[in-house]
C-alpha positions as YAML, in Angstrom:
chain: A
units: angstrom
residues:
- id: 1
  name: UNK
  ca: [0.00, 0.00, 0.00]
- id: 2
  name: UNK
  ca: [1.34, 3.51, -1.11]
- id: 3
  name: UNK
  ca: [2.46, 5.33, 1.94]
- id: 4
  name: UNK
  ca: [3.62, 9.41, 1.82]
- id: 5
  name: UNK
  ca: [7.20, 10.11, 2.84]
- id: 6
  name: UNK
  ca: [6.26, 11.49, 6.08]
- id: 7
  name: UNK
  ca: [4.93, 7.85, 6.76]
- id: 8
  name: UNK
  ca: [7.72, 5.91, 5.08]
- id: 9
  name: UNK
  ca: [9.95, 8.27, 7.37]
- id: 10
  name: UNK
  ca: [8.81, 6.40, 10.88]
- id: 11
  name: UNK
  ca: [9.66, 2.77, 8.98]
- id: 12
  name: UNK
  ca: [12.04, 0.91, 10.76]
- id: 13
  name: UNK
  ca: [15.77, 1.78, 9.58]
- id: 14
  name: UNK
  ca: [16.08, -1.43, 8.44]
- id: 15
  name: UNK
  ca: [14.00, -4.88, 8.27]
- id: 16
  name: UNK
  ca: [16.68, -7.85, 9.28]
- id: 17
  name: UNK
  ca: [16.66, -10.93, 6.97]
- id: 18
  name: UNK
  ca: [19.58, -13.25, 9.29]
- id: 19
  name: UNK
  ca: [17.35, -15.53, 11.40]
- id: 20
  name: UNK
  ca: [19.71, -14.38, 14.55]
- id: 21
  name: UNK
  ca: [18.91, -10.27, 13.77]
- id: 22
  name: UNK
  ca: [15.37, -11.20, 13.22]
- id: 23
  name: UNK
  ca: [14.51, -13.25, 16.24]
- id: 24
  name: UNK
  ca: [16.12, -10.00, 18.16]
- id: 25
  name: UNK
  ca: [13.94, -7.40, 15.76]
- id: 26
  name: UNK
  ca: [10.92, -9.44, 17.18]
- id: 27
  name: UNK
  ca: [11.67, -9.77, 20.51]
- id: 28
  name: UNK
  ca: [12.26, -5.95, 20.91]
- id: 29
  name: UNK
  ca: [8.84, -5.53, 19.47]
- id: 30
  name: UNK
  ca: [7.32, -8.40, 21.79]
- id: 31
  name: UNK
  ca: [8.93, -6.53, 24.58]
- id: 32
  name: UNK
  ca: [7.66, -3.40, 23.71]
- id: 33
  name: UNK
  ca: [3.83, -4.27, 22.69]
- id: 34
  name: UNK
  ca: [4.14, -5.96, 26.54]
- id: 35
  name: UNK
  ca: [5.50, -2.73, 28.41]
- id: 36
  name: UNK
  ca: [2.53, -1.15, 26.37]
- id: 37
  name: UNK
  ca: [0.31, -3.54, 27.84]
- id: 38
  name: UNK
  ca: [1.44, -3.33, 31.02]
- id: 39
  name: UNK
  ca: [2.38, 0.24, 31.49]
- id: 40
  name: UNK
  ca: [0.86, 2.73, 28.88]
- id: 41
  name: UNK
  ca: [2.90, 4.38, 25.70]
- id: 42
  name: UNK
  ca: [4.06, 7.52, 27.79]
- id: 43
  name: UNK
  ca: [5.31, 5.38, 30.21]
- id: 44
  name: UNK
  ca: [7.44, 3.46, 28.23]
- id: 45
  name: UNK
  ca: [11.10, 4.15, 27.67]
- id: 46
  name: UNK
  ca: [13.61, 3.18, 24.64]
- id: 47
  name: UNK
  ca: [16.30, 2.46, 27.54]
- id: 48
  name: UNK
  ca: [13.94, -0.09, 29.10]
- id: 49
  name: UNK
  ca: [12.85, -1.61, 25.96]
- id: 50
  name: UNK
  ca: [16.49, -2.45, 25.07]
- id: 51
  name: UNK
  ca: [16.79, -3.59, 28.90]
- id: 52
  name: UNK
  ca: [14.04, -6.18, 28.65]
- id: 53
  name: UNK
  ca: [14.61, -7.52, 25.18]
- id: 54
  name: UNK
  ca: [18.59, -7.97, 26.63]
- id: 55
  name: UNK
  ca: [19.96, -5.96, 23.65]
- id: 56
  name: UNK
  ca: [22.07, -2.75, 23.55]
- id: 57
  name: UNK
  ca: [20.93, 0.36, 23.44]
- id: 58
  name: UNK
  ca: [22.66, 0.79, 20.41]
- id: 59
  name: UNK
  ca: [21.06, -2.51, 18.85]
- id: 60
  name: UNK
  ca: [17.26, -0.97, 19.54]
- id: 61
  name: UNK
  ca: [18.40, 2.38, 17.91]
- id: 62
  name: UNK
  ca: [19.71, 0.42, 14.68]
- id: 63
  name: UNK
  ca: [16.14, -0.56, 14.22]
- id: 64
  name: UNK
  ca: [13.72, 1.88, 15.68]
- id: 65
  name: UNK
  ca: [15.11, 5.58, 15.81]
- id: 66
  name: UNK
  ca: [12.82, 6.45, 18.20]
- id: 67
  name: UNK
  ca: [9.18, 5.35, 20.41]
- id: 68
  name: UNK
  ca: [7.20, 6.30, 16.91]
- id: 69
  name: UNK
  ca: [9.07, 4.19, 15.02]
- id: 70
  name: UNK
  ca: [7.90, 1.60, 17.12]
- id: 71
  name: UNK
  ca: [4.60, 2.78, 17.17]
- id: 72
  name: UNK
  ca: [4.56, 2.88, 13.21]
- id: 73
  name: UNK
  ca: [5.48, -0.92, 13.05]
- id: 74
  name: UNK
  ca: [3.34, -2.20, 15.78]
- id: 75
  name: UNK
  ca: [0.26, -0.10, 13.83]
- id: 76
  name: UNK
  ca: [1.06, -1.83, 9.86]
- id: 77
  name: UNK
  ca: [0.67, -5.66, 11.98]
- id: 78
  name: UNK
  ca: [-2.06, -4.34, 13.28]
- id: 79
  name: UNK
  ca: [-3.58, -2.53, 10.55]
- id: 80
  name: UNK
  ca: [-2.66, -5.44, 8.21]
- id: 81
  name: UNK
  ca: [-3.96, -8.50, 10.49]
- id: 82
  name: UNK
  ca: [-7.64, -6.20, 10.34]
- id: 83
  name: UNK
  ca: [-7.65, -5.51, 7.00]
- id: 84
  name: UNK
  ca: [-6.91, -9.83, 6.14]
- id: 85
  name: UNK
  ca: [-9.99, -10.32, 8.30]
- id: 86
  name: UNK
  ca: [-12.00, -7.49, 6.88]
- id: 87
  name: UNK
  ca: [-10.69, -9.22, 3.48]
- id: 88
  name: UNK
  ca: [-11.66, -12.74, 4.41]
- id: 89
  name: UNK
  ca: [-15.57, -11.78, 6.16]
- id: 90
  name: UNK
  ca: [-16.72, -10.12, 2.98]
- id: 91
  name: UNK
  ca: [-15.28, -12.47, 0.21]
- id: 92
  name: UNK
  ca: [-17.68, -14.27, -1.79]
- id: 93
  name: UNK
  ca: [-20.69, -12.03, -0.73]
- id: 94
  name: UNK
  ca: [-23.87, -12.21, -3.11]
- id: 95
  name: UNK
  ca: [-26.74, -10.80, -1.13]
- id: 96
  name: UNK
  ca: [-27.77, -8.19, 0.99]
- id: 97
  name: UNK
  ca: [-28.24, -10.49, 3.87]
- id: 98
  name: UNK
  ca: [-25.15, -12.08, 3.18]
- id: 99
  name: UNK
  ca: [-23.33, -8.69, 3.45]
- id: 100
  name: UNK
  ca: [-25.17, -7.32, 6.57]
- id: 101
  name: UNK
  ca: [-23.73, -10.34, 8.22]
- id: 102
  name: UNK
  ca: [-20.60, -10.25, 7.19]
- id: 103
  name: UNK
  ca: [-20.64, -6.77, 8.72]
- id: 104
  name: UNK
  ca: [-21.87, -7.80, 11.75]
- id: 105
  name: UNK
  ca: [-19.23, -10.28, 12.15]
- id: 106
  name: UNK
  ca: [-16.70, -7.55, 10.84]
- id: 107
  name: UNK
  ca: [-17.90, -5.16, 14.14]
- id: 108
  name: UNK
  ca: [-17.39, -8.22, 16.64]
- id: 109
  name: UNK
  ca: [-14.35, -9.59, 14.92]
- id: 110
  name: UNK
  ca: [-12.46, -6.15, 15.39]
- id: 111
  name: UNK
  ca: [-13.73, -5.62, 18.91]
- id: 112
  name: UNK
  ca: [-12.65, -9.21, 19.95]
- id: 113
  name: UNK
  ca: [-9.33, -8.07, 18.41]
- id: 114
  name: UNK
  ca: [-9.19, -4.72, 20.31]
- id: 115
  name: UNK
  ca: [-9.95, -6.57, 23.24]
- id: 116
  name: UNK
  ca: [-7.08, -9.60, 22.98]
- id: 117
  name: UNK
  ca: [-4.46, -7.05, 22.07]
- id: 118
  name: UNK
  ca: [-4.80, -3.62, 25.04]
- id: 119
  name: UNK
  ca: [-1.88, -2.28, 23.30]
- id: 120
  name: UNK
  ca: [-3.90, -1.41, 19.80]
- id: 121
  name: UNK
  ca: [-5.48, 0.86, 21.92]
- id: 122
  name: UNK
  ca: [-2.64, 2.98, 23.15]
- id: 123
  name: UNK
  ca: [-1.07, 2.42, 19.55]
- id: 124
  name: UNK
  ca: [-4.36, 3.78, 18.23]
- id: 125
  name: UNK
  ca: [-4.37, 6.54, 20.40]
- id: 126
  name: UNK
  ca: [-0.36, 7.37, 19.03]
- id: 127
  name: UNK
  ca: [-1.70, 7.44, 15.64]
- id: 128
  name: UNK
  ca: [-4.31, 10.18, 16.57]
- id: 129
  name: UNK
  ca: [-1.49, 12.53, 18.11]
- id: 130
  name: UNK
  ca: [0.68, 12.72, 15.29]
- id: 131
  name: UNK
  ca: [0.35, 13.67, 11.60]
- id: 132
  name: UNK
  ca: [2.61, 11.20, 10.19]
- id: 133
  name: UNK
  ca: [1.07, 8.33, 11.57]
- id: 134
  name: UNK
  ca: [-2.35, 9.74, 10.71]
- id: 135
  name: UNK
  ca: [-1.47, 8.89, 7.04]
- id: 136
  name: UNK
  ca: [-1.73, 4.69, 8.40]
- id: 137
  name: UNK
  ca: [-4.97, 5.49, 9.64]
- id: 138
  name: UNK
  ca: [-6.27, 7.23, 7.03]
- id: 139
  name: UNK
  ca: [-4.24, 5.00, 4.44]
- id: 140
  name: UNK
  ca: [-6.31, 1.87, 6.65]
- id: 141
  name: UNK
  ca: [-9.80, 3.11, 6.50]
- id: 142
  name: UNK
  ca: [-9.34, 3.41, 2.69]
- id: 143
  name: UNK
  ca: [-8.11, 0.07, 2.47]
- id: 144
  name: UNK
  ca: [-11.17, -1.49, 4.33]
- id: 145
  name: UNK
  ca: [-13.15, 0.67, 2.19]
- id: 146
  name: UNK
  ca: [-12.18, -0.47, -1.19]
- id: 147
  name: UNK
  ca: [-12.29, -4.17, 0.09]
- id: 148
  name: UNK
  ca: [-16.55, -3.33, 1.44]
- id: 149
  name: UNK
  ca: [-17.01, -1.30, -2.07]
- id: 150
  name: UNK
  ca: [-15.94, -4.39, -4.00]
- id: 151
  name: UNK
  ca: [-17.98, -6.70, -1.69]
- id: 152
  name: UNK
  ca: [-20.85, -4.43, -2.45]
- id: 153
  name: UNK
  ca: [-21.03, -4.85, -6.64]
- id: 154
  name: UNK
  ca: [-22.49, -8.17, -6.45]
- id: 155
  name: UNK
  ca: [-24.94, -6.77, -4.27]
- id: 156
  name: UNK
  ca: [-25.92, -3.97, -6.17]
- id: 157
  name: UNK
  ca: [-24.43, -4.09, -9.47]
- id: 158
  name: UNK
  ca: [-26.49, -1.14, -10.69]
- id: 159
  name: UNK
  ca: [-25.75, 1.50, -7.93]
- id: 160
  name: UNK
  ca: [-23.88, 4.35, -8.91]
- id: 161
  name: UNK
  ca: [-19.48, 3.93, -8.52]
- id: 162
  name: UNK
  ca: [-19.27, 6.90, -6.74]
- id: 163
  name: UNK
  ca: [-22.12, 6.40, -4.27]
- id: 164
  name: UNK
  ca: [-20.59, 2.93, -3.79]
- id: 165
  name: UNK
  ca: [-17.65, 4.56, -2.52]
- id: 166
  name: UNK
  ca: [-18.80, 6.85, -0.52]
- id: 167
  name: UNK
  ca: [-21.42, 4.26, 1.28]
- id: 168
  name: UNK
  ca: [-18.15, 1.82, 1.40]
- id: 169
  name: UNK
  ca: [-16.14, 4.92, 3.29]
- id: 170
  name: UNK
  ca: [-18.81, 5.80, 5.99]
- id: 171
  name: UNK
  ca: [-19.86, 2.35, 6.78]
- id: 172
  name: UNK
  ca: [-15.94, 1.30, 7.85]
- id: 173
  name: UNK
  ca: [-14.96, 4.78, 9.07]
- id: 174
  name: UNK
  ca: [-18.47, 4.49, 11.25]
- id: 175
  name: UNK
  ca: [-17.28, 0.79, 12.00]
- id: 176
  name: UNK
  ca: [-14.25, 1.54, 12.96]
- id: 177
  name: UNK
  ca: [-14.73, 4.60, 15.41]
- id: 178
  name: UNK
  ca: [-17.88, 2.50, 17.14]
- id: 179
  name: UNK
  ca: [-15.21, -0.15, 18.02]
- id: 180
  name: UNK
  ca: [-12.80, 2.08, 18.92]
- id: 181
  name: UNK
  ca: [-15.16, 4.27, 21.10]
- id: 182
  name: UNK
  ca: [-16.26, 0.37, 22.64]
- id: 183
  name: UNK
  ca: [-13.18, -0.17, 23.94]
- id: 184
  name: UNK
  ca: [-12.30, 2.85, 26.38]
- id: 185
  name: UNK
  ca: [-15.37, 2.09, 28.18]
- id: 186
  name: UNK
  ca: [-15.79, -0.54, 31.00]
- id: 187
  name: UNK
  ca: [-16.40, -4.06, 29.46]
- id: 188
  name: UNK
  ca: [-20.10, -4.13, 29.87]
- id: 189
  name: UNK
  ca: [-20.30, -0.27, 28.59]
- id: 190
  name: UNK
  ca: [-18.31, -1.16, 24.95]
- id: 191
  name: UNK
  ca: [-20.57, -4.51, 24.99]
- id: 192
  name: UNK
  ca: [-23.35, -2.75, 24.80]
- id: 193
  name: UNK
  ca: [-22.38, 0.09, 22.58]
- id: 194
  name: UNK
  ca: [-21.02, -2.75, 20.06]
- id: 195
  name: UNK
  ca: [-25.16, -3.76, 20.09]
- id: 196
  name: UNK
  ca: [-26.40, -1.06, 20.05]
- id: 197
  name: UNK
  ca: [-24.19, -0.25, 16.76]
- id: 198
  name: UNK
  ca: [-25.24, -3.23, 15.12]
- id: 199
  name: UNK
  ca: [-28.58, -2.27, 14.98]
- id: 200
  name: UNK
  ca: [-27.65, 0.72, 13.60]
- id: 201
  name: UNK
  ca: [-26.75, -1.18, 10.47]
- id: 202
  name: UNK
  ca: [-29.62, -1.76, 7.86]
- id: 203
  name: UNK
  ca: [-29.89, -5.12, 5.94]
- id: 204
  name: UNK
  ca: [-30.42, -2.93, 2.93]
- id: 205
  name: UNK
  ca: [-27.18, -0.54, 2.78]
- id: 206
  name: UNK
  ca: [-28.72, 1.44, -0.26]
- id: 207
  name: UNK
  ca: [-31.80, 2.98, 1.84]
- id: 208
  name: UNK
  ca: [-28.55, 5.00, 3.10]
- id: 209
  name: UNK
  ca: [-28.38, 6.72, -0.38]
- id: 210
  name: UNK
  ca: [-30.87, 9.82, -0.48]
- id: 211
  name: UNK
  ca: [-32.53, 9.84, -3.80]
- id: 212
  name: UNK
  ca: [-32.62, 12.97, -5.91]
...
């Protein structure tokens, strides 16, 4: 996926290929998505990071220049583990019924995944604060809603391209933020906003579309 050189600029200095450098790469980021966990983003240090993982400060820094960099990769495993699921829920889709469950199962598949994983939320959070790693977000959310558009042809093959788009960009950008709004509340709080969002979502997408 096309990323903008502010983006591309939080990569990773350099992705190791040995099998030695790359079990290290992974354990500093298994060491830092548990600190995460544990302690919160602002809490966590590059000096600890390199502590835990038992590698040099020096060996963290050839990798991640800084936290964001961090951030940045942690995000694209995210980002990319939602969008294979988003990919796999809506393949093969022929009806409207078909589709409106798929997207059901989207919503609780993504909360379930919020939930396993507490540091997506502080990562998501470190997306929010900073311009650069806006452009993953925003780079996501198109992503999902190219992969929903082409779901929705089948569906309705005669509904306009453009609409189609722009149906296919509120329904994941909606999807996403109710998910993401779920799970900074107390368990039973996001449970029931997750519900109550689901009903929100007609069988028949293309009532949405207001008619001249």
């Amino acid at each position: 996926m096309p990323e903008t050189t502010a983006a591309k600029a939080l990569a990773p200095r350099r992705i190791p290929t040995q099998k030695r450098s790359r079990e290290r790469f992974e354990r500093m980021l298994d060491v830092a998505t548990r600190l995460i966990t544990e302690k919160g983003l602002d809490a966590v240090h590059m000096s600890e990071i390199a502590d835990q993982a038992e590698v040099s400060i020096g060996s963290l820094y050839q990798y991640f220049p800084d936290k964001a960099a961090i951030v940045y990769t942690l995000a694209e495993r995210y980002n990319e583990q939602g969008r294979e699921c988003v990919k796999a829920a809506l393949a093969g889709i022929g009806t409207q019924e078909e589709l409106h469950e798929a997207l059901l199962g989207t919503v609780d598949g993504y909360y379930q995944m919020f939930l396993a994983e507490p540091a997506m939320r502080d990562i998501w959070r470190a997306t929010q604060g900073d311009k650069a790693l806006q452009t993953l977000d925003s780079e996501d959310c198109k992503a999902h809603a190219q992969t929903l558009t082409d779901a929705m042809e089948p569906v309705w093959p005669t509904m306009n391209r453009g609409d189609r788009d722009i149906l296919a960009a509120l329904v994941m950008e909606q999807l996403a933020s109710a998910v993401r709004h779920a799970v900074i509340q107390d368990r039973a709080c996001g449970d029931r906003s997750i519900a109550m969002f689901k009903r929100l979502l007609p069988v028949d997408l293309s009532t949405l579309i207001p008619h001249p």
